[in-house]
C-alpha positions in Angstrom: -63.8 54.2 11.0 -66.1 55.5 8.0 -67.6 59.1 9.1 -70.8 59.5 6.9 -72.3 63.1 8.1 -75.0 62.8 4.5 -74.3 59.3 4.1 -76.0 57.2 0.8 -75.1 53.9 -0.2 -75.0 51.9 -3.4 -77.4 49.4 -4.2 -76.6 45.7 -3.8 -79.0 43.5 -5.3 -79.3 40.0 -4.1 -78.9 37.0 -6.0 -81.4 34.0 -6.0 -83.5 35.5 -3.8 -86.7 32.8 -2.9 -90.1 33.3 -1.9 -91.1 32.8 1.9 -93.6 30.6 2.5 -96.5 30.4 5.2 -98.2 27.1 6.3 -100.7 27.5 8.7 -102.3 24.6 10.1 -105.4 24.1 12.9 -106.5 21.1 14.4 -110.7 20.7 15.1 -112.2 20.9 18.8 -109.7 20.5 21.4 -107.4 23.5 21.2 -104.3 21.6 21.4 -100.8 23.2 19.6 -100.2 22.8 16.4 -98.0 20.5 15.1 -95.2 21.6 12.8 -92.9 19.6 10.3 -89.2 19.8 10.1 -89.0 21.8 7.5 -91.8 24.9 7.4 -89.6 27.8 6.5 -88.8 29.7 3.0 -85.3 29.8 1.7 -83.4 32.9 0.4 -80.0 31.7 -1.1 -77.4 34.1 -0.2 -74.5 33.0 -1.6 -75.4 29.3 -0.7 -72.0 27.9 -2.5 -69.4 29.8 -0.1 -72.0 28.3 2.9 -69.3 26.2 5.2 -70.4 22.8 6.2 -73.2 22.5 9.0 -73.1 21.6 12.6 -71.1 24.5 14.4 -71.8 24.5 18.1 -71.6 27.0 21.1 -68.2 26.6 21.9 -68.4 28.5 24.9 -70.9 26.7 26.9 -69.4 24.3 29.2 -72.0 21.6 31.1 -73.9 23.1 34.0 -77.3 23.0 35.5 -79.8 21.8 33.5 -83.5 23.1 33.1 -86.6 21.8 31.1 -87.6 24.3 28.3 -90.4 22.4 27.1 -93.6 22.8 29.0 -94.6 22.5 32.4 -95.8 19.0 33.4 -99.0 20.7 34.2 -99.6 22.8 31.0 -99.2 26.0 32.6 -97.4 29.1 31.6 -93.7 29.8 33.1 -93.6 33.2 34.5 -90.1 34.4 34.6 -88.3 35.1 38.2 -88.9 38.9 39.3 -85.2 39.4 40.0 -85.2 41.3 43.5 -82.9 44.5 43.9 -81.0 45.5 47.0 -81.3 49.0 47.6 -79.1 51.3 49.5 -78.1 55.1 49.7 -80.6 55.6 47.0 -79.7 52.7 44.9 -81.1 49.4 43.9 -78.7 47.3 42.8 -79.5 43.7 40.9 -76.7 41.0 40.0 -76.8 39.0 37.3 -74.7 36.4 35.8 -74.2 35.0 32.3 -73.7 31.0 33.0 -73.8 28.0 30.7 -76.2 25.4 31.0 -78.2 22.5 29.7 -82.6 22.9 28.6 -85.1 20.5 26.4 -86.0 22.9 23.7 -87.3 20.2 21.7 -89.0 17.8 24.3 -86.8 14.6 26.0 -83.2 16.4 24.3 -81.4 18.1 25.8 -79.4 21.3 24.2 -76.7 23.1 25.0 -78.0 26.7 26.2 -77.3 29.7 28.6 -78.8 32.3 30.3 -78.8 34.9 33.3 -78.6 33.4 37.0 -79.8 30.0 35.3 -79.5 27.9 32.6 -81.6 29.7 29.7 -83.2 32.9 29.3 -82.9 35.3 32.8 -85.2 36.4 34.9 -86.9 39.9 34.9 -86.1 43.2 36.2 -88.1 45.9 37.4 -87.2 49.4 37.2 -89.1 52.7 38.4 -88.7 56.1 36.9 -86.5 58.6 38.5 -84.8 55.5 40.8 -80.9 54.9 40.5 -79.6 51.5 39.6 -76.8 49.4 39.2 -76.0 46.6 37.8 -73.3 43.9 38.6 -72.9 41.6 35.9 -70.7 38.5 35.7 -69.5 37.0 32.5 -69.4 33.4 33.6 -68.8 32.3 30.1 -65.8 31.6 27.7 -65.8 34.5 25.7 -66.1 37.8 25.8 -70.2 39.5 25.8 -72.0 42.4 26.8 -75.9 43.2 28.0 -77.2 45.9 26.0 -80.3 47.4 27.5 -82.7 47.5 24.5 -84.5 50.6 24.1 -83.3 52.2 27.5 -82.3 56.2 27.0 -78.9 55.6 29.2 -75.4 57.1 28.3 -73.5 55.6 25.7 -71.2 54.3 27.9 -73.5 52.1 30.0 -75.7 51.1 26.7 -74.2 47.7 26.7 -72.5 48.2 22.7 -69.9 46.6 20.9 -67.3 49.1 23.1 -68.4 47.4 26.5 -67.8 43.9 25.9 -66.3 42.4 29.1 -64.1 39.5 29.4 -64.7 35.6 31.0 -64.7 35.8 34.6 -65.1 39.6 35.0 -68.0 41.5 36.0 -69.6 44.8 34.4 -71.5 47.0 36.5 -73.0 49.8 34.8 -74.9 52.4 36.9 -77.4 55.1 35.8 -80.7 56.6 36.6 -83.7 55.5 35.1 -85.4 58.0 32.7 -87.7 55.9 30.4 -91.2 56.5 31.2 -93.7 52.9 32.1 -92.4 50.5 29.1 -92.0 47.0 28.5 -87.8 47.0 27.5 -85.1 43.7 27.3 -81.9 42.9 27.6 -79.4 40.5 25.2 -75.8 40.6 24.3 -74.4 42.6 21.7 -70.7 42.1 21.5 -69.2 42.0 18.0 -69.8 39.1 15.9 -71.4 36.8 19.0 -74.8 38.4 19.3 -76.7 35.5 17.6 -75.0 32.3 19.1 -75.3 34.1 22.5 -78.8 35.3 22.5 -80.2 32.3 20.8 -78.9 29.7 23.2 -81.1 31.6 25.6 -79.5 34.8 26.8 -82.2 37.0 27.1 -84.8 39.0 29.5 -87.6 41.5 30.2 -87.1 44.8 31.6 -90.5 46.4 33.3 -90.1 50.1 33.7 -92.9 51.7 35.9 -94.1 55.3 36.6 -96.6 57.1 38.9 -98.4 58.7 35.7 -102.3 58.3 35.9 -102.3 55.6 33.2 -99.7 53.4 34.9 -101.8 53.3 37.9 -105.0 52.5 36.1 -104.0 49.5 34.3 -102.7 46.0 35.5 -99.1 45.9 37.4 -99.5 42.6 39.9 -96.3 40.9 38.4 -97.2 37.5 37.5 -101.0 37.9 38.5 -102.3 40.5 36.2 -99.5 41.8 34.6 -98.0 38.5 32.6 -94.2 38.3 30.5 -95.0 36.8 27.1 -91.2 36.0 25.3 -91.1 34.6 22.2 -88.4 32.6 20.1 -88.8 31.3 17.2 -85.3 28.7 16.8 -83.4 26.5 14.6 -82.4 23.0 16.2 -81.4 19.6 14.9 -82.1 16.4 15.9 -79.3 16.0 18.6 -80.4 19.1 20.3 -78.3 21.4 19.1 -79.4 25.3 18.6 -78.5 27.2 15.1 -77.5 30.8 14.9 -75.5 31.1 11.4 -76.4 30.3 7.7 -74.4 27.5 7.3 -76.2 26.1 10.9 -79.6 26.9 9.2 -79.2 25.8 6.0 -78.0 22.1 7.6 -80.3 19.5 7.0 -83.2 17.6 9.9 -84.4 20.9 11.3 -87.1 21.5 13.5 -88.1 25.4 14.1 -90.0 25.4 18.0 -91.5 28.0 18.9 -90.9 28.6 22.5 -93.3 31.3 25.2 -91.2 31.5 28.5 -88.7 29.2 27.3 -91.5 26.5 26.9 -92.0 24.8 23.8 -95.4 25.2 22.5 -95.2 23.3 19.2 -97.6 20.6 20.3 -99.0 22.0 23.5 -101.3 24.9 24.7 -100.0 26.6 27.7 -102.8 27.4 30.6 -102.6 30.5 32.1 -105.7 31.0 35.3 -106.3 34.3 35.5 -107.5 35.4 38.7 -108.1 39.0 37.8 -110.9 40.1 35.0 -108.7 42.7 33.7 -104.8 41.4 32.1 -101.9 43.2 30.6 -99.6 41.3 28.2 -96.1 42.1 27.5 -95.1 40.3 23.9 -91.5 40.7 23.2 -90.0 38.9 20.0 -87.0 37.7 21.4 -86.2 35.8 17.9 -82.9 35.9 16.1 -85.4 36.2 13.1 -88.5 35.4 12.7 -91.9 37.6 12.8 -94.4 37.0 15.1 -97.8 38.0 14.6 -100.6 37.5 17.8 -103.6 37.5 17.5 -106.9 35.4 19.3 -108.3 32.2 17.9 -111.7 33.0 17.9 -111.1 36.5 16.0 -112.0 39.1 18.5 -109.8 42.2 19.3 -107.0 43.0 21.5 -106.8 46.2 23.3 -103.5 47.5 22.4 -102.2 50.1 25.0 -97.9 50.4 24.2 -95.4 50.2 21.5 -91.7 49.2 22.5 -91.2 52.8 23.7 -94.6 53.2 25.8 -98.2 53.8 26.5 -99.9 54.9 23.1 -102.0 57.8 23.0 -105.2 55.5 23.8 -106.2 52.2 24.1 -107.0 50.9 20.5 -108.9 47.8 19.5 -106.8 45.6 16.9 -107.4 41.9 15.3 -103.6 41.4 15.6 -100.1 43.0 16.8 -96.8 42.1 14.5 -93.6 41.7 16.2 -90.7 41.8 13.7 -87.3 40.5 15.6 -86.6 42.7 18.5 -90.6 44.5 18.6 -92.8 44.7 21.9 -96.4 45.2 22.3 -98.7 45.7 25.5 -102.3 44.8 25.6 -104.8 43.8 28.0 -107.9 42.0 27.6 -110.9 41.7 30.1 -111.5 38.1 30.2 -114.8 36.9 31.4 -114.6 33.9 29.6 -112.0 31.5 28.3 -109.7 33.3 25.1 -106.8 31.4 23.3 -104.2 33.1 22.1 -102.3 32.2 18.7 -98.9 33.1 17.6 -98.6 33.5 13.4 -94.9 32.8 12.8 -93.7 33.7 9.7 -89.8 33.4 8.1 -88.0 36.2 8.5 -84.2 35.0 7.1 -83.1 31.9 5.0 -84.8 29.8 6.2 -87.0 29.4 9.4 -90.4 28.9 11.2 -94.1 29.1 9.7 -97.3 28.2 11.3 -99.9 28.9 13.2 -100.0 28.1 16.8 -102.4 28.1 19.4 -99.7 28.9 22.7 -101.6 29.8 24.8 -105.6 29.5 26.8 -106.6 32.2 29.8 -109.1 30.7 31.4 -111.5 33.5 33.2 -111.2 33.5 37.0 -111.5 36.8 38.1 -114.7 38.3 39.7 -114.4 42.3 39.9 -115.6 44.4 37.5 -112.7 46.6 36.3 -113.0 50.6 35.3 -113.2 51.7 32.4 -110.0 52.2 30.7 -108.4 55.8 30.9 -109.9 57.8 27.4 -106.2 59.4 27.7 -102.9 56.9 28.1 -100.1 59.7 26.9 -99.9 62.5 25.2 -97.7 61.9 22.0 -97.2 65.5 20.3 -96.3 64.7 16.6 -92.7 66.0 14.9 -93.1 69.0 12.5 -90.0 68.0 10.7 -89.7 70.7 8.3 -86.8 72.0 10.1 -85.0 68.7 11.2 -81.6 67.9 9.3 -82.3 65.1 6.8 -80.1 61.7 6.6 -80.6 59.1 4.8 -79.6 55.6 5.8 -79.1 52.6 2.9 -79.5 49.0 4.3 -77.9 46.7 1.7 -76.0 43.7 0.9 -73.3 41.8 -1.1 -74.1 38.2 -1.0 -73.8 37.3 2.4 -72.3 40.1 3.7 -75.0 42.8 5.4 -74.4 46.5 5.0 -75.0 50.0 6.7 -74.1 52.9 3.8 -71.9 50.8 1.9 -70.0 49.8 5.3 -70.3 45.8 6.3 -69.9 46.6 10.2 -67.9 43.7 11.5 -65.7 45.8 13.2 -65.9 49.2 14.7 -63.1 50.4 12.8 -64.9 49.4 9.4 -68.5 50.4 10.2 -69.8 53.6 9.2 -70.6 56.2 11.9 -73.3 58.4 11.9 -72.0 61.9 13.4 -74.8 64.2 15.3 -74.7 66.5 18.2 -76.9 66.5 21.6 -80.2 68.5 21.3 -80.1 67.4 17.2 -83.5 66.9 15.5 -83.5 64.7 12.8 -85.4 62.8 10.3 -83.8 59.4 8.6 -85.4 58.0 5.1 -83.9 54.1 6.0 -84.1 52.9 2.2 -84.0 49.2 1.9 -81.6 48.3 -1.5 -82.3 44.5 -0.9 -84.8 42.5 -1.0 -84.6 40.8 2.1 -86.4 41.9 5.5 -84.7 44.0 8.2 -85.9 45.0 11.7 -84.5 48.7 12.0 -83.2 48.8 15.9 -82.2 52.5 16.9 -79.9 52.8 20.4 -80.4 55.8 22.3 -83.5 57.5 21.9 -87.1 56.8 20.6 -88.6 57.5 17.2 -91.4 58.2 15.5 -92.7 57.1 12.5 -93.1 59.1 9.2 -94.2 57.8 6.9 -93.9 53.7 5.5 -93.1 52.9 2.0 -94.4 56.2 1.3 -97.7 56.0 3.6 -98.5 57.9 6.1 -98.7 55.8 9.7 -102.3 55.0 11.2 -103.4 53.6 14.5 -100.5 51.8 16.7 -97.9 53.3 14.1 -98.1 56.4 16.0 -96.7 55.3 18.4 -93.0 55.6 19.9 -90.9 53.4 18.3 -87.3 51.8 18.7 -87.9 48.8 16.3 -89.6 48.7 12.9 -89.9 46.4 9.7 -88.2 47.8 6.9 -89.3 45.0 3.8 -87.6 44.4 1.3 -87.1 46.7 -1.2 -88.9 49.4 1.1 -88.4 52.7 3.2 -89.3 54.1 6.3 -88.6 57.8 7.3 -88.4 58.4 11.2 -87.8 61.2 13.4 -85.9 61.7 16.6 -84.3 64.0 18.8 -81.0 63.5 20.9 -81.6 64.1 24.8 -79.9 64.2 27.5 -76.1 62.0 26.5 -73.4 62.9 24.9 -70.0 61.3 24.9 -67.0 61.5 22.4 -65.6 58.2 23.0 -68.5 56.1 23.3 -71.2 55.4 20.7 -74.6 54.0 20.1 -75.4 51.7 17.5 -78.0 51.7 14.7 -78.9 48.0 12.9 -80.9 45.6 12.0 -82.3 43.0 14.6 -82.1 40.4 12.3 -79.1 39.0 14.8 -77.6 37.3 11.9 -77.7 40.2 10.1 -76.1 42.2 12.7 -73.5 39.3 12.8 -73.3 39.7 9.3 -72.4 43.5 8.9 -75.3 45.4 9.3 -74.6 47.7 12.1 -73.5 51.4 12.3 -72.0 53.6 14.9 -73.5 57.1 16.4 -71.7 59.4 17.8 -73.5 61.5 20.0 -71.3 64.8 21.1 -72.1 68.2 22.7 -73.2 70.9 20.1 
């Protein structure tokens, strides 16, 4: 293990770097989806002689049920299953299991896939503030995996890391209480070295947290109704069905890069949603292994932005788009009293990927109450005076292929660095970025807020509380955040980029958390 207490890191440049490119392309009077080509992304050679040959697949799916990915027969938007908890002697428990399976991500082939309790994605759970839950999870795969709880404050030892990977055929069940505030969270594997392959064949979900604050109650909650899942991905398939997750997978030849909203692929087709309120909440998570996605409505009018990944923001703020790098969520509602379209800019966020524009999906307007106006107050965000926090700093870099943290390429948890801090710590990170390729910073643990980026101070939705940010490259970022509640001296969190390839590829760190 590499301790780094005032760690710094060399900078690696990398070689052959390309430009990304962005095609956006619209299609006159109808608003059908947009059509892409095979081929849309940008390439970024990293190292692309030692690239293996192509056509790897996800060894540890075995054939089981099979589901249709693409969309509905009817045109309307899949709302993921509200998984139902059992709850007794003050706790709700929920089971899950990660099972192999067959979907149509590109329409009429089938792929290989997986998911929780079905054959891709999982369904979503619901948690309330101040409850107690548990959560028995079967690994019905071939291989070892874990299910990290992204953006959850839990104890290290229940986060769902590298250090709780569970075997085939066993089942995890992590218990805690619930102290995240109303947010929109997710959960994905994040076992060593298996994180891509897992969570791009479709092991994903959304996590709801609720609360009884004043906001929570004014705004939209109806699961399904008025409060509506939105998850993204953005993959890499061939012809034959089968999903990428590696550079040598993406850089093989006959690729088409779907975009996919509820596991339905939107390519070609607008997905209907009927509202039947006035008044609707979207939660947009970028479940990608890469890609940005950028929303945004087709006629040009404003969303009404009201959360970040790590809640409500101070107030409701009007914006012309929300950007989702790998990892990112965003709430916002709109009061629909006539028909809006939604689009989804995708934009290539490694080697190689996806780039368009695409209309996903139409809310028609159904509802006939007149809703309040929204709260002038959503949260009270006090801003860091961080002249008295210890300062870190943290150097994202690479050599060739290989991503690192401080000079460490984390593929194990021996050789990763580890950040060392101590419960009730206030710091402030400067995360430099020595490449020149784009990283999604991901911090376990605790929230953060931003500082300042590439040297600006943060406007707007940037105030907000954070647990995954763009770091471009050859940028910085400087965050701050204070450690709460958990400390272990066995079990860590992790710090990396969401980038899953990246994460794959080395760029992950340890922190250890332990009492002062």
């Amino acid at each position: 293990m590499t301790h780094t207490t005032e760690p710094g890191g060399g900078a690696h440049a990398r070689d052959g770097l390309a430009a990304k490119g962005e095609h956006t392309k619209r299609t006159g009077g109808h608003k059908k989806g947009l059509h892409r080509r095979k081929f849309l992304g940008g390439m970024a050679g990293i190292g692309l002689g030692a690239v293996a040959a192509a056509g790897a697949t996800f060894s540890l799916l075995t054939e089981g049920t099979r589901s249709k990915a693409a969309a509905a027969t009817d045109g309307t938007l899949t709302i993921p299953d509200l998984l139902e908890g059992t709850t007794s002697d003050g706790t709700t428990t929920f089971t899950l299991a990660a099972q192999t399976g067959t979907a149509e991500v590109l329409s009429g082939v089938t792929s290989t896939t997986a998911g929780y309790n079905q054959s891709f994605l999982g369904p979503t759970l619901k948690w309330t503030k101040g409850d107690t839950v548990l959560l028995n999870i079967t690994n019905n795969l071939s291989e070892d995996t874990t299910v990290h709880f992204h953006g959850a404050h839990v104890p290290p030892k229940m986060d769902g890391g590298p250090q709780n990977a569970f075997s085939a055929g066993t089942t995890w069940a992590p218990t805690f209480e619930v102290l995240d505030e109303a947010k929109t969270l997710w959960y994905h594997p994040h076992a060593l070295g298996t994180t891509a392959e897992q969570a791009t064949h479709g092991l994903a979900g959304m996590i709801i947290v609720e609360d009884d604050s004043d906001a929570s109650a004014a705004l939209p909650s109806d699961y399904g109704v008025d409060d509506i899942p939105l998850i993204f991905q953005c993959l890499a398939v061939d012809s034959a069905g089968d999903i990428k997750y590696n550079q040598s997978g993406y850089l093989s030849s006959g690729l088409s890069f779907p975009l996919l909203v509820n596991g339905e692929n939107v390519d070609d087709t607008t997905l209907a949603f009927a509202a039947t309120k006035t008044r609707n909440r979207f939660r947009a998570l970028n479940a990608s292994p890469s890609d940005i996605i950028t929303l945004q409505r087709s006629d040009g009018g404003t969303l009404t932005q009201i959360a970040t990944e790590q809640g409500y923001l101070t107030e409701a703020t009007e914006v012309t788009s929300i950007r989702l790098v790998a990892g990112a969520r965003a709430e916002f509602v709109m009061d629909v009293t006539e028909d809006v379209t939604l689009e989804a800019v995708v934009t290539t966020g490694w080697i190689r990927g996806g780039s368009g524009t695409y209309e996903f999906l139409t809310v028609t307007a159904g509802g006939t109450d007149t809703p309040d106006d929204l709260p002038s107050t959503l949260n009270t965000i006090e801003r860091y005076d961080t002249s008295d926090f210890t300062a870190r700093t943290i150097t994202l870099s690479n050599t060739g292929a290989t991503m690192k943290i401080n000079g460490s390429a984390g593929l194990s948890m021996a050789s990763m660095a580890m950040i060392s801090t101590t419960l009730g710590a206030k710091e402030i990170w400067t995360i430099t970025n020595s490449s020149q390729l784009e990283h999604s910073f991901h911090l376990h643990d605790v929230p953060y807020q931003v500082i300042s980026i590439n040297g600006e101070a943060p406007t707007g939705v940037d105030l907000g509380w954070r647990d995954t940010y763009e770091v471009v490259g050859g940028g910085k970022i400087v965050i701050a955040m204070e450690f709460t509640d958990f400390a272990d001296d066995t079990y860590m969190y992790m710090l990396h980029c969401h980038l899953l390839q990246h994460e794959d590829e080395g760029m992950m760190a340890s922190l250890m958390v332990t009492e002062s």
